[in-house]
PDB file of N, CA, C and O in Angstrom:
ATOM      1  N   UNK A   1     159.294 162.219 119.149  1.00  0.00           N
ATOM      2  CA  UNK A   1     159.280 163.616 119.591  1.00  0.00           C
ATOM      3  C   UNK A   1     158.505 164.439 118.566  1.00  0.00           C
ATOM      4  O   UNK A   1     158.687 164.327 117.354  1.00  0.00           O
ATOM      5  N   UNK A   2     157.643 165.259 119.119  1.00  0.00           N
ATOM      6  CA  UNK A   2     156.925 166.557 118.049  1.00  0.00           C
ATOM      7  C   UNK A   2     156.785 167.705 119.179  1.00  0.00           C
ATOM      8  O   UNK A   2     156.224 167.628 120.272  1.00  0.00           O
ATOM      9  N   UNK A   3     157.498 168.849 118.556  1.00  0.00           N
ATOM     10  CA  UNK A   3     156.991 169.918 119.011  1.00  0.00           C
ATOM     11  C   UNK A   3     156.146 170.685 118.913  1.00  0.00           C
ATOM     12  O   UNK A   3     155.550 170.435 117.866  1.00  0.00           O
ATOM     13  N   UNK A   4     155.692 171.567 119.440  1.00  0.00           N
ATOM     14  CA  UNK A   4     154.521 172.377 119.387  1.00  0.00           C
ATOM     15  C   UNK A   4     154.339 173.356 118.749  1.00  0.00           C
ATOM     16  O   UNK A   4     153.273 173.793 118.315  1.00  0.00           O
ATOM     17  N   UNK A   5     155.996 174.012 118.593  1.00  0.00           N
ATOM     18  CA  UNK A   5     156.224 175.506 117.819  1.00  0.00           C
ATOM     19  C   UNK A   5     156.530 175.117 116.260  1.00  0.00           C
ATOM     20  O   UNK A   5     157.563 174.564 115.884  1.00  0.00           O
ATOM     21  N   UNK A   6     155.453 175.503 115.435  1.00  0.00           N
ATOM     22  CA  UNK A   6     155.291 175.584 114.077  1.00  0.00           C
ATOM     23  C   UNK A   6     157.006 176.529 113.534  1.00  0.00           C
ATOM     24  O   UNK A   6     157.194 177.719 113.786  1.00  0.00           O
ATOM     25  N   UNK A   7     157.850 175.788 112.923  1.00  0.00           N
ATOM     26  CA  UNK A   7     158.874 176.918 112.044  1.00  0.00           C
ATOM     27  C   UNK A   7     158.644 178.192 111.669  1.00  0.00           C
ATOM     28  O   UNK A   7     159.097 179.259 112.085  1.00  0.00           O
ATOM     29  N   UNK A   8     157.536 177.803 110.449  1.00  0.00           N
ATOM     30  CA  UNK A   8     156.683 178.766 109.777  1.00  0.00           C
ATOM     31  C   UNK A   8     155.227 178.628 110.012  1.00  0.00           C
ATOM     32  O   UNK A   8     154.939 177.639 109.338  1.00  0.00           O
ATOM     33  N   UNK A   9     154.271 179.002 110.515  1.00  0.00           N
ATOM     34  CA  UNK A   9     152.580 178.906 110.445  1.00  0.00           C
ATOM     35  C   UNK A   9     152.426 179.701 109.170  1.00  0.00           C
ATOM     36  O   UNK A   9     152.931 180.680 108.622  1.00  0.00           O
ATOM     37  N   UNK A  10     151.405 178.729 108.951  1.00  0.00           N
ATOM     38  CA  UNK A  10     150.850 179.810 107.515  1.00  0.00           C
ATOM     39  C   UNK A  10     150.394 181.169 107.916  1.00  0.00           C
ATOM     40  O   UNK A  10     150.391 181.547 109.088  1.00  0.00           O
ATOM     41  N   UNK A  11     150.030 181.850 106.965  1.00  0.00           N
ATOM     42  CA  UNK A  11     149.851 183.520 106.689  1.00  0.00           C
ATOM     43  C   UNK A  11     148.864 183.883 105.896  1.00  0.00           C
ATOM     44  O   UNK A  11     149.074 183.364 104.800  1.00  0.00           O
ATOM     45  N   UNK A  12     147.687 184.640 105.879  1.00  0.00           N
ATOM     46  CA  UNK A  12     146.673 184.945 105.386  1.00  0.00           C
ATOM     47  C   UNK A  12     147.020 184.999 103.804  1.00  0.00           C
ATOM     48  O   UNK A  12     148.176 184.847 103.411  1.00  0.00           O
ATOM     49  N   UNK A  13     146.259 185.159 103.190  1.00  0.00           N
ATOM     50  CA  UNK A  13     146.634 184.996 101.431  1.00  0.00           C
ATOM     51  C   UNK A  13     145.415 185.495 101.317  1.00  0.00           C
ATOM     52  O   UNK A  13     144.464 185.358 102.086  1.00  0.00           O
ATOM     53  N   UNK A  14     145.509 186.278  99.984  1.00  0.00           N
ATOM     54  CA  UNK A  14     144.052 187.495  99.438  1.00  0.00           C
ATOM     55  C   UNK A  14     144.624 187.238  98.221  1.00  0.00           C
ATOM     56  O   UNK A  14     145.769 187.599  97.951  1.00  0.00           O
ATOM     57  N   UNK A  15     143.778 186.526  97.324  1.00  0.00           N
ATOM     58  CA  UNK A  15     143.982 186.677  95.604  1.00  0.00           C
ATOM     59  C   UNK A  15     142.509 186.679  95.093  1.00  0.00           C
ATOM     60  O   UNK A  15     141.425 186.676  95.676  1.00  0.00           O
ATOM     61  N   UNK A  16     142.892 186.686  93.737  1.00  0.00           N
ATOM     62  CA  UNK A  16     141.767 187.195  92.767  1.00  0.00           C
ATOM     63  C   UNK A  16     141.147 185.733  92.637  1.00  0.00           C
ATOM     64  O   UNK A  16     141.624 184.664  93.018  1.00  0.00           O
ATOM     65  N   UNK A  17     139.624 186.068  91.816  1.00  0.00           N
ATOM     66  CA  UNK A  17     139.225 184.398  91.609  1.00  0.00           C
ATOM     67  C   UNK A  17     139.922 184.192  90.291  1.00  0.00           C
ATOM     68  O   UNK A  17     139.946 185.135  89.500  1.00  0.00           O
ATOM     69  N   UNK A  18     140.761 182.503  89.832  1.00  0.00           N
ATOM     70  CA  UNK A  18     141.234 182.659  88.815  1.00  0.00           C
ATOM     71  C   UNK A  18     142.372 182.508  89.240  1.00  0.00           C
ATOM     72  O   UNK A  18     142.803 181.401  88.919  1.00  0.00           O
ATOM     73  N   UNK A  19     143.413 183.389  90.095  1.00  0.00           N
ATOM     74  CA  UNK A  19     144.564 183.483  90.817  1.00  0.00           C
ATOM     75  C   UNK A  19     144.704 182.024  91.552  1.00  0.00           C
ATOM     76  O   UNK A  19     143.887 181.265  92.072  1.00  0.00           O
ATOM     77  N   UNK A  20     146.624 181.976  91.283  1.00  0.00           N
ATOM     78  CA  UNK A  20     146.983 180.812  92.273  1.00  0.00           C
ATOM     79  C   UNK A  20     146.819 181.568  93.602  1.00  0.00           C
ATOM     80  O   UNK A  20     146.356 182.681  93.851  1.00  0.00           O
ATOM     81  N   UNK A  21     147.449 180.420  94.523  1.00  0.00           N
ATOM     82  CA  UNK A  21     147.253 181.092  95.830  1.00  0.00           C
ATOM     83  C   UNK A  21     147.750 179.335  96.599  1.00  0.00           C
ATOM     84  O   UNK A  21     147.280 178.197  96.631  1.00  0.00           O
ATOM     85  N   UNK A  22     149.607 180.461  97.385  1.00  0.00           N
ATOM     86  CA  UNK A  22     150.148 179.573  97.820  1.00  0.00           C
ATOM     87  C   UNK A  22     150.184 179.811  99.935  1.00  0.00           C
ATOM     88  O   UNK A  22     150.518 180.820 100.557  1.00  0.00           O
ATOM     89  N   UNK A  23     149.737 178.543 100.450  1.00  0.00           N
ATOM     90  CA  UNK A  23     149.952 178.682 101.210  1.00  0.00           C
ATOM     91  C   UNK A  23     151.298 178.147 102.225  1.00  0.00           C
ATOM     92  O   UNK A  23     151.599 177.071 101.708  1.00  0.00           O
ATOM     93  N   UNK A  24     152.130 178.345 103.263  1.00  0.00           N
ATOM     94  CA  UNK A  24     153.039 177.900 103.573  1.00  0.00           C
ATOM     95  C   UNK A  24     153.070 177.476 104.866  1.00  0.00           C
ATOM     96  O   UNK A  24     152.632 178.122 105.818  1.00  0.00           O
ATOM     97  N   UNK A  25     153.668 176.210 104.928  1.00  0.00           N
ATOM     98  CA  UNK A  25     153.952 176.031 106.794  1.00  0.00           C
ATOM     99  C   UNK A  25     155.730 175.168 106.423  1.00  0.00           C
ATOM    100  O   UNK A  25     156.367 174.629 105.518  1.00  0.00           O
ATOM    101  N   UNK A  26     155.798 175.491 107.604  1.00  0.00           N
ATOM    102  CA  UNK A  26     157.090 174.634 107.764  1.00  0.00           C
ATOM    103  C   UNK A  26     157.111 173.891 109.577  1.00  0.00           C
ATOM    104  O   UNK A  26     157.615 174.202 110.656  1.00  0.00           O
ATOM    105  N   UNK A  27     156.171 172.701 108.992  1.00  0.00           N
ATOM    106  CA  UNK A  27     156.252 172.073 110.328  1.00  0.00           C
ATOM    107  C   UNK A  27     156.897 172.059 111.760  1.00  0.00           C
ATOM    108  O   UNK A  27     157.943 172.692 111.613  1.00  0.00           O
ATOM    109  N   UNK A  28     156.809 171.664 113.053  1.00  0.00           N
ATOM    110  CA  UNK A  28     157.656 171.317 113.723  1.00  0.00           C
ATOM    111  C   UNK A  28     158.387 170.358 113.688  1.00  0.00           C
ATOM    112  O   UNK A  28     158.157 169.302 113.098  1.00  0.00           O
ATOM    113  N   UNK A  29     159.824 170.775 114.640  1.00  0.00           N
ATOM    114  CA  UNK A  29     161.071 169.553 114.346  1.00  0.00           C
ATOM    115  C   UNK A  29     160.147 168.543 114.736  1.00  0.00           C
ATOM    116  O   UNK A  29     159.038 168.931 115.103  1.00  0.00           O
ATOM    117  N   UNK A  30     160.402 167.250 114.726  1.00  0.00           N
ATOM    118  CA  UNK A  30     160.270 166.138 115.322  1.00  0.00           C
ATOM    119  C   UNK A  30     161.428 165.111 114.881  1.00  0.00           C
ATOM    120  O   UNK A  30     162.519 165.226 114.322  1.00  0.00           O
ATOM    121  N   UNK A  31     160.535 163.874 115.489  1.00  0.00           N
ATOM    122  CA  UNK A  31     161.455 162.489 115.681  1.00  0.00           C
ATOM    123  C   UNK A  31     160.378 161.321 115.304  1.00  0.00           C
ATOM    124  O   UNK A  31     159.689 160.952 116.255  1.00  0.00           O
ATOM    125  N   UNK A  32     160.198 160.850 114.367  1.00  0.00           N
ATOM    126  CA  UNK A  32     160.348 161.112 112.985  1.00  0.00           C
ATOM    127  C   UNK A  32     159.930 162.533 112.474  1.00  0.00           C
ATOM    128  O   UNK A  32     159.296 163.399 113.076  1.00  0.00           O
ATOM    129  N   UNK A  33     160.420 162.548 111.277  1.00  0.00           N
ATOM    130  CA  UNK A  33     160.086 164.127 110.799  1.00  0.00           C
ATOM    131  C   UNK A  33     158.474 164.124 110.385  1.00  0.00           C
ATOM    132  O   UNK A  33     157.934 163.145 109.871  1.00  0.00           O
ATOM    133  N   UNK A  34     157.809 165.338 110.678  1.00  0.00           N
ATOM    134  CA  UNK A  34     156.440 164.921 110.532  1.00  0.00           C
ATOM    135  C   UNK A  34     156.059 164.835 109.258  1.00  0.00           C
ATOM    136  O   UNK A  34     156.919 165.028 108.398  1.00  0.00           O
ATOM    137  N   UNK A  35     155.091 164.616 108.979  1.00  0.00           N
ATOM    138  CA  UNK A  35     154.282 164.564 107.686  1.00  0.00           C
ATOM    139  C   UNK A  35     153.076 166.120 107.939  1.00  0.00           C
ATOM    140  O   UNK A  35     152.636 166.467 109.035  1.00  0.00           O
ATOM    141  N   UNK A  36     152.852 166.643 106.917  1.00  0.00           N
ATOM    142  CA  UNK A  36     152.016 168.049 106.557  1.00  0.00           C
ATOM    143  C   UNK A  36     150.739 167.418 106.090  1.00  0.00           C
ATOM    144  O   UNK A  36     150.995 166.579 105.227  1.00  0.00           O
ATOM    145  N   UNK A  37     149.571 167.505 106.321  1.00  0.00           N
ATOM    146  CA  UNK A  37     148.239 167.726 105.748  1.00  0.00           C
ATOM    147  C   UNK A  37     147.630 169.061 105.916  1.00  0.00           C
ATOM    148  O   UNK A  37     148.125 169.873 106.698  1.00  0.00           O
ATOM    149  N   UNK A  38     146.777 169.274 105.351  1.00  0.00           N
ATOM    150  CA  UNK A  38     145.526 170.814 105.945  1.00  0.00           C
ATOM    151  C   UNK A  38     144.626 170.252 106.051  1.00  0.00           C
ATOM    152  O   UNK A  38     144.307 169.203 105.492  1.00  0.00           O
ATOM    153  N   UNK A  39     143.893 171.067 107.032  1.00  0.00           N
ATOM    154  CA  UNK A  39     142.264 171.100 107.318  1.00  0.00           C
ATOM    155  C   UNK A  39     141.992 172.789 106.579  1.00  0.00           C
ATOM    156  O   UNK A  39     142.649 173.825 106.683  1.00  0.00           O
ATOM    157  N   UNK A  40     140.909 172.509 105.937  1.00  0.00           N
ATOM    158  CA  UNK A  40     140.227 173.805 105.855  1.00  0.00           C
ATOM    159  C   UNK A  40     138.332 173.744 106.413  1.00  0.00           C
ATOM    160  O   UNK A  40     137.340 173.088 106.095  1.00  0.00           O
ATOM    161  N   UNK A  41     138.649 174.812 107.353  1.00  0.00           N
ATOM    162  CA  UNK A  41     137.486 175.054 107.789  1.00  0.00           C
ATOM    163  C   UNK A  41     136.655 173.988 109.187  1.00  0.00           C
ATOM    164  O   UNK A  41     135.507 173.919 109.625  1.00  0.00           O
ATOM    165  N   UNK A  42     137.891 173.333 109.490  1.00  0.00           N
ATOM    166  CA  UNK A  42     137.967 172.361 110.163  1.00  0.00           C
ATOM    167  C   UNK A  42     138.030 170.564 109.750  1.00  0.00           C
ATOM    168  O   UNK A  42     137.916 169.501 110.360  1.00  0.00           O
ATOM    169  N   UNK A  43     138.304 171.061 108.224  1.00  0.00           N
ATOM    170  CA  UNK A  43     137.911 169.439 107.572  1.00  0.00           C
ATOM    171  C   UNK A  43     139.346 169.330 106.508  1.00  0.00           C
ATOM    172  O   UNK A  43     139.860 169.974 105.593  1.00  0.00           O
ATOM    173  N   UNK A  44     139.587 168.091 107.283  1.00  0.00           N
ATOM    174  CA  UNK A  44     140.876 167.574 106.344  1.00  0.00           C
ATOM    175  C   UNK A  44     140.684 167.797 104.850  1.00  0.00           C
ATOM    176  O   UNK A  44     139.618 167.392 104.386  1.00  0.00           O
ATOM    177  N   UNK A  45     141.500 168.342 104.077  1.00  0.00           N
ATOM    178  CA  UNK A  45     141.464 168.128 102.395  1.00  0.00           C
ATOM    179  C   UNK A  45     142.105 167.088 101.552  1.00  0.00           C
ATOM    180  O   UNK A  45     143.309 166.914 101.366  1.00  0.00           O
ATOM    181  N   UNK A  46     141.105 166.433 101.079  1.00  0.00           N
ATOM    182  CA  UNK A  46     141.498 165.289  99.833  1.00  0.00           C
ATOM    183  C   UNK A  46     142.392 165.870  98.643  1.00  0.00           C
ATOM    184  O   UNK A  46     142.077 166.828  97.936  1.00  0.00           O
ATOM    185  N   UNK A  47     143.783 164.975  98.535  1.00  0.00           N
ATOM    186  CA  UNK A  47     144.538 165.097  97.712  1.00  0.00           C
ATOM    187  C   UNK A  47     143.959 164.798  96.152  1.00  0.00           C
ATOM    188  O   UNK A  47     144.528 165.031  95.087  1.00  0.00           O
ATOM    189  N   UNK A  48     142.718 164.239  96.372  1.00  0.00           N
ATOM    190  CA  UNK A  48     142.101 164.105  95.452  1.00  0.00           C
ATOM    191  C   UNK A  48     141.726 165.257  94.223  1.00  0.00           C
ATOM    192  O   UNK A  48     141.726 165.139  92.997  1.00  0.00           O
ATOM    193  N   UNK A  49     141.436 166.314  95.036  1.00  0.00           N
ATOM    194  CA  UNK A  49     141.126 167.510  94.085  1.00  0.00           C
ATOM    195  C   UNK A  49     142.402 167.791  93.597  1.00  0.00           C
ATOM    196  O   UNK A  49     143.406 167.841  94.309  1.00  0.00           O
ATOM    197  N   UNK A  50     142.369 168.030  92.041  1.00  0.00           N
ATOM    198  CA  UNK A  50     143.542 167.964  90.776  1.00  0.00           C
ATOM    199  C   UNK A  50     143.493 169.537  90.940  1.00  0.00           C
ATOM    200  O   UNK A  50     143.936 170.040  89.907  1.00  0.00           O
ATOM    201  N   UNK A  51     143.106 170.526  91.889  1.00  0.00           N
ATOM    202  CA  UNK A  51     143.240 171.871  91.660  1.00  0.00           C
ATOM    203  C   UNK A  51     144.674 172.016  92.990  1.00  0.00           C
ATOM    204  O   UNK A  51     145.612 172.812  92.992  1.00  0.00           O
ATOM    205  N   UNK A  52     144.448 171.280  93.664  1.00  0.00           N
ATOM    206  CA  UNK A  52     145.623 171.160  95.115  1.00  0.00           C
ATOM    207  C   UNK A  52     146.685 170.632  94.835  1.00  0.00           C
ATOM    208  O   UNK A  52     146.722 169.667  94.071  1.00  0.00           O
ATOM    209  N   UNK A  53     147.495 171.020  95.250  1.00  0.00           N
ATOM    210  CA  UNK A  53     149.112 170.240  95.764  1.00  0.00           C
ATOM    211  C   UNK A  53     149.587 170.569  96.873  1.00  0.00           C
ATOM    212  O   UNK A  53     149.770 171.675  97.382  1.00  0.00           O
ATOM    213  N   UNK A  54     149.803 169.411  97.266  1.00  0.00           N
ATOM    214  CA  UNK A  54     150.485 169.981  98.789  1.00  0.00           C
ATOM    215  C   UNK A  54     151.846 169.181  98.850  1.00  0.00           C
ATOM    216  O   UNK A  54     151.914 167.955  98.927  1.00  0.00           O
ATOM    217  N   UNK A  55     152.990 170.106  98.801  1.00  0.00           N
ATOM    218  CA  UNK A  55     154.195 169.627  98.250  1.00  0.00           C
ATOM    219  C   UNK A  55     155.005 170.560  99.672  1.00  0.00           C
ATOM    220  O   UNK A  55     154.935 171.749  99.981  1.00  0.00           O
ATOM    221  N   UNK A  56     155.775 169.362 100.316  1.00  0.00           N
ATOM    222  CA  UNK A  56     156.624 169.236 101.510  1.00  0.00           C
ATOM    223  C   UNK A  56     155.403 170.288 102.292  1.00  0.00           C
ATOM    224  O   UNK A  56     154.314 169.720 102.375  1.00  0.00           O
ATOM    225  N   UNK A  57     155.421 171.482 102.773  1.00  0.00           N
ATOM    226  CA  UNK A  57     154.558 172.221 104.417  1.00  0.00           C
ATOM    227  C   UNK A  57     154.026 173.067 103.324  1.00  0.00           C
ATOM    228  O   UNK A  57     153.493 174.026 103.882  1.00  0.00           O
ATOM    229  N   UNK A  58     153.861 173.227 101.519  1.00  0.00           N
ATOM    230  CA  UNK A  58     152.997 174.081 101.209  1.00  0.00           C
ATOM    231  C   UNK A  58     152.050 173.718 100.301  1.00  0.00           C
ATOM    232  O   UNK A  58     152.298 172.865  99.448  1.00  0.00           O
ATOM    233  N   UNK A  59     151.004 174.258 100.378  1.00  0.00           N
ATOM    234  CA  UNK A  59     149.348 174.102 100.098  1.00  0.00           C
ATOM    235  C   UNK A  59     149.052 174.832  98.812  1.00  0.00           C
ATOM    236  O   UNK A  59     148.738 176.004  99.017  1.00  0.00           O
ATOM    237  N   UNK A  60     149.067 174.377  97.210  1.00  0.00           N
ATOM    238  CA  UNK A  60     148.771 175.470  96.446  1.00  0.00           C
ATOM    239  C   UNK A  60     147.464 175.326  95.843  1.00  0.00           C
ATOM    240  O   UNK A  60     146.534 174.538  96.016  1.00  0.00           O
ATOM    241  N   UNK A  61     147.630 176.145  95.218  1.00  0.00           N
ATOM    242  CA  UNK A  61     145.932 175.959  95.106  1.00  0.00           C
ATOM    243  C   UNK A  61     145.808 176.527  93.405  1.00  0.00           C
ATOM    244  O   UNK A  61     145.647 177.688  93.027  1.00  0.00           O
ATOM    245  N   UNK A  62     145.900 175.678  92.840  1.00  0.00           N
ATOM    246  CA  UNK A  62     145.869 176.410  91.058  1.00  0.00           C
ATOM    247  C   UNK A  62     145.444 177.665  90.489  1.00  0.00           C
ATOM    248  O   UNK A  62     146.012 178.692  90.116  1.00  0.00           O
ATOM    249  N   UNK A  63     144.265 177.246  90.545  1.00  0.00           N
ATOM    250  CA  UNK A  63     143.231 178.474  90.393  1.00  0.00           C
ATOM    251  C   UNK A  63     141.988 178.446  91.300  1.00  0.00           C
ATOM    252  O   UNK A  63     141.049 177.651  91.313  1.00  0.00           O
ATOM    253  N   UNK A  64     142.216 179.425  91.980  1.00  0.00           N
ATOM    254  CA  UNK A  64     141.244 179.919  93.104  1.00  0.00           C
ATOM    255  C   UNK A  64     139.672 179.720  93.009  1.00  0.00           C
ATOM    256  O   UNK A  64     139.301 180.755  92.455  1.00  0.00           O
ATOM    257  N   UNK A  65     138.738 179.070  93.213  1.00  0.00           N
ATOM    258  CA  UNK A  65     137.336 179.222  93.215  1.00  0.00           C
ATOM    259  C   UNK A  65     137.084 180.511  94.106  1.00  0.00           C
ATOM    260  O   UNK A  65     138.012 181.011  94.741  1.00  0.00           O
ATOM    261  N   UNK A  66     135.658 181.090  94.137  1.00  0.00           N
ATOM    262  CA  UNK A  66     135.212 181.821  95.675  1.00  0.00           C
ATOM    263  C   UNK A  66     135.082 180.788  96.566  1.00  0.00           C
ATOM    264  O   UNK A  66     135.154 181.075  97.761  1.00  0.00           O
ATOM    265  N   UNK A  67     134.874 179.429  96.181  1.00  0.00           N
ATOM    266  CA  UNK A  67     134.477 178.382  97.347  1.00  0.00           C
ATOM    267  C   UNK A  67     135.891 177.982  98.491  1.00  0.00           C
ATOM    268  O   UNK A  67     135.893 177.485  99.618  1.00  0.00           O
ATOM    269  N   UNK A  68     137.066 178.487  97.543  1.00  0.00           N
ATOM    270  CA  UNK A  68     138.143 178.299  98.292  1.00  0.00           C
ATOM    271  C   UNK A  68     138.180 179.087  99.714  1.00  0.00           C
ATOM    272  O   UNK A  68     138.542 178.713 100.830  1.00  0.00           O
ATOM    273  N   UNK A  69     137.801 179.994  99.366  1.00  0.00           N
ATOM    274  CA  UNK A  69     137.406 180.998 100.510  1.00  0.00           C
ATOM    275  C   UNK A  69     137.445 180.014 102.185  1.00  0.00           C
ATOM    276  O   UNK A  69     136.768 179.035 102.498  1.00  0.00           O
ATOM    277  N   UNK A  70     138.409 180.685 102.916  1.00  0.00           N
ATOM    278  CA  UNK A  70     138.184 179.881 104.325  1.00  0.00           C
ATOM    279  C   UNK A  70     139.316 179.970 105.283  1.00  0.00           C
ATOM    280  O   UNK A  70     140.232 180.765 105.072  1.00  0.00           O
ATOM    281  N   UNK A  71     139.302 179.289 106.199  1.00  0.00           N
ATOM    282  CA  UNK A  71     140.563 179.072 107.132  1.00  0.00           C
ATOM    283  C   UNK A  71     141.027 177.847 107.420  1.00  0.00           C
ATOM    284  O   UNK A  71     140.467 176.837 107.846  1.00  0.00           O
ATOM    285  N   UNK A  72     142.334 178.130 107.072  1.00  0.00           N
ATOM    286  CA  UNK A  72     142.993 176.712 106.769  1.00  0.00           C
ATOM    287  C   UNK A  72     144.094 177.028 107.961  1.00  0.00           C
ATOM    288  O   UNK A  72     144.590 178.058 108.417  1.00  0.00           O
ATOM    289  N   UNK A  73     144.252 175.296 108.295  1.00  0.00           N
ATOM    290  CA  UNK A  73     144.833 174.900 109.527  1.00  0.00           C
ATOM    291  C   UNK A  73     146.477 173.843 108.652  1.00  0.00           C
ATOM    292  O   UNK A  73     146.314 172.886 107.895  1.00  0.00           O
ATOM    293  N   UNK A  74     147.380 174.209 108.924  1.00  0.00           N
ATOM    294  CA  UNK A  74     148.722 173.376 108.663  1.00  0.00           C
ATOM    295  C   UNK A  74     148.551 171.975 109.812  1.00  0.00           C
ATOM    296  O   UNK A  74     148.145 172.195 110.953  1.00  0.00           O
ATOM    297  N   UNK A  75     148.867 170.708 109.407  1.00  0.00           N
ATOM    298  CA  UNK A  75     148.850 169.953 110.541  1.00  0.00           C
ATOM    299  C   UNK A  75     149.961 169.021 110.521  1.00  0.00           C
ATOM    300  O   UNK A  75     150.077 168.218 109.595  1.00  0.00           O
ATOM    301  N   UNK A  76     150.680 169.066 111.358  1.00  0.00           N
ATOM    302  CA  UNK A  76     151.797 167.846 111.429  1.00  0.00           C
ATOM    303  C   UNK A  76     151.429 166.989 112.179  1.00  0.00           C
ATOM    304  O   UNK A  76     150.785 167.166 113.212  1.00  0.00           O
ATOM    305  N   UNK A  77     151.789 166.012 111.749  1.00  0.00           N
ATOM    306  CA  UNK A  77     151.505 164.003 112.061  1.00  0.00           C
ATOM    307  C   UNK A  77     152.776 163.618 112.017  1.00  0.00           C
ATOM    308  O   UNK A  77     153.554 163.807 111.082  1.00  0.00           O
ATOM    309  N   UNK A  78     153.032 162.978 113.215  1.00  0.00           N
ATOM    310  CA  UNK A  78     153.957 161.897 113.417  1.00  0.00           C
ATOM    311  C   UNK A  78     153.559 160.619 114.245  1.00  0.00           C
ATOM    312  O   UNK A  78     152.376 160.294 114.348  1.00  0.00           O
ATOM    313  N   UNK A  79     154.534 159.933 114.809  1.00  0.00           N
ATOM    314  CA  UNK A  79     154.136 159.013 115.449  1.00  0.00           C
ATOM    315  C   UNK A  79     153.780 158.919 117.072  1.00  0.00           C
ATOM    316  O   UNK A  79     153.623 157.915 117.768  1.00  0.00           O
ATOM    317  N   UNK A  80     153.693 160.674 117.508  1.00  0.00           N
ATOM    318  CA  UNK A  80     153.729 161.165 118.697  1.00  0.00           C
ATOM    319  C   UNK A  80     152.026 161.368 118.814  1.00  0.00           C
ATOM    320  O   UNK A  80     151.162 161.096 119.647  1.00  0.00           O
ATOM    321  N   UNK A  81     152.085 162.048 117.388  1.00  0.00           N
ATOM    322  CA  UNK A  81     150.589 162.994 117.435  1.00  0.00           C
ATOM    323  C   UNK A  81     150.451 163.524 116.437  1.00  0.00           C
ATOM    324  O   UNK A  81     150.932 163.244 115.339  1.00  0.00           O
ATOM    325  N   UNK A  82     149.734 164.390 116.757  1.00  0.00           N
ATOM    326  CA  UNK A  82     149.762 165.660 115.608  1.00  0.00           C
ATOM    327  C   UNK A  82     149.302 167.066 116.458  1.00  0.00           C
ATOM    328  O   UNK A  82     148.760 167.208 117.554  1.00  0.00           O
ATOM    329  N   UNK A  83     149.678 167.840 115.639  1.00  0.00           N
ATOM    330  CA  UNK A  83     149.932 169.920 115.947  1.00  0.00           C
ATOM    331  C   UNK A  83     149.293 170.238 114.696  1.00  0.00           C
ATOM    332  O   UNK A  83     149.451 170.021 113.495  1.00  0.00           O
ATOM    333  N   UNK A  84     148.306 170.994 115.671  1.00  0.00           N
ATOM    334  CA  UNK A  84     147.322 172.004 114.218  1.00  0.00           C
ATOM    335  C   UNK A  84     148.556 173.790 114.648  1.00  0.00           C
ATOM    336  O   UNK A  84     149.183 174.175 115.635  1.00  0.00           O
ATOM    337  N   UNK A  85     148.327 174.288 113.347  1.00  0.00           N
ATOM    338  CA  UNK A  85     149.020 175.536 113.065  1.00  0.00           C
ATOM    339  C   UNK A  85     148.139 176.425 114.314  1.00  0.00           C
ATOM    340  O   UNK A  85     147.613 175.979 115.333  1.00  0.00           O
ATOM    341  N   UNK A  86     148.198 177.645 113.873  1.00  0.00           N
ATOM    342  CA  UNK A  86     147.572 178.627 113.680  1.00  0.00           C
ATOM    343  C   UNK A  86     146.884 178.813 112.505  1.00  0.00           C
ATOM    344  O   UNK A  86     147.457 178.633 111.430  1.00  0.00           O
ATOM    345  N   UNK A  87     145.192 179.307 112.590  1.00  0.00           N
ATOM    346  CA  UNK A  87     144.967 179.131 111.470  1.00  0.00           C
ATOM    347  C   UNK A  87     145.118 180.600 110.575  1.00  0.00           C
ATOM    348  O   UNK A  87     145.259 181.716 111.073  1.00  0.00           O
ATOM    349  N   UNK A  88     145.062 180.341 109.437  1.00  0.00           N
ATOM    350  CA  UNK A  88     145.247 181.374 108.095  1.00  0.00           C
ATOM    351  C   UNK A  88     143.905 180.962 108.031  1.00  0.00           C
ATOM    352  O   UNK A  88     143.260 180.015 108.481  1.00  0.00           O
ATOM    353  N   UNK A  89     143.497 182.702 106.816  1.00  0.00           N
ATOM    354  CA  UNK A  89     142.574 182.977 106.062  1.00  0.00           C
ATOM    355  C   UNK A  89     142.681 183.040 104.338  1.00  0.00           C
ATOM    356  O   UNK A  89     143.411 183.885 103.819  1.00  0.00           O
ATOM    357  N   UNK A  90     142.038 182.255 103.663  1.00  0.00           N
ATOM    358  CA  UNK A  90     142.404 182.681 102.231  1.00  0.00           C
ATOM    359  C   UNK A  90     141.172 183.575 102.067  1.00  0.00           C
ATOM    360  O   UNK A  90     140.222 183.216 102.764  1.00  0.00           O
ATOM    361  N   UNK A  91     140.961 184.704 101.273  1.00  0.00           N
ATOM    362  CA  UNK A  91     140.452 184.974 101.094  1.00  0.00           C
ATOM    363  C   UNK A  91     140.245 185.743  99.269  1.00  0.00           C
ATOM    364  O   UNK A  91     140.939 186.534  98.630  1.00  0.00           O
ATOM    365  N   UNK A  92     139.451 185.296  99.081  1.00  0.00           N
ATOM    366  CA  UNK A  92     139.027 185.281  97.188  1.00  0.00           C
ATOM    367  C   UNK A  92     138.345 186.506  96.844  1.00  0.00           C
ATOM    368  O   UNK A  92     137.233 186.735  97.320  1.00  0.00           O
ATOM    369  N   UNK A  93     138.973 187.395  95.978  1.00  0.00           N
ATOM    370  CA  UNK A  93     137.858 188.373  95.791  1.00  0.00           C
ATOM    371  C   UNK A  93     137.403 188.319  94.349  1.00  0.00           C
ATOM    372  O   UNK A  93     136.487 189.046  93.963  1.00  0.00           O
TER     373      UNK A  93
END
């Protein structure tokens, strides 16, 4: 089972460059419970970058580049499917 209705969808975020900058989702229920990734800008993000964490439905982001700049999508994965959010805007000034 996965539902469609996001708990929490993320929410626009405006910080400084330099500034953290946390984003939040709180998946839908499911059966298994889903798993959280993001897309930003339409493209999955590698856990790889040491500036990210994405810890249980939130997305942080250390210190802000301008490149961070974008719209980011929450996505839950289970064994049904997956549900993109609504998307958020970060935006860097």
């Amino acid at each position: 089972v996965l539902r469609d209705d996001f708990r929490q969808p993320p929410a626009d975020v405006v910080v400084a460059v330099g500034e953290p900058a946390v984003l939040e989702c709180v998946p839908p229920r499911g059966h298994p419970e889903p798993s959280v990734s993001w897309k930003k800008n339409g493209v999955r993000l590698s856990d790889k970058d040491e500036r990210l964490t994405i810890r249980g439905g939130k997305l942080m982001v250390a210190s802000t580049h301008k490149s961070d700049a974008g719209v980011y999508v929450c996505v839950a994965t289970n064994v049904v499917g997956e549900r993109d959010s609504e998307p958020a805007e970060l935006v860097v000034f």
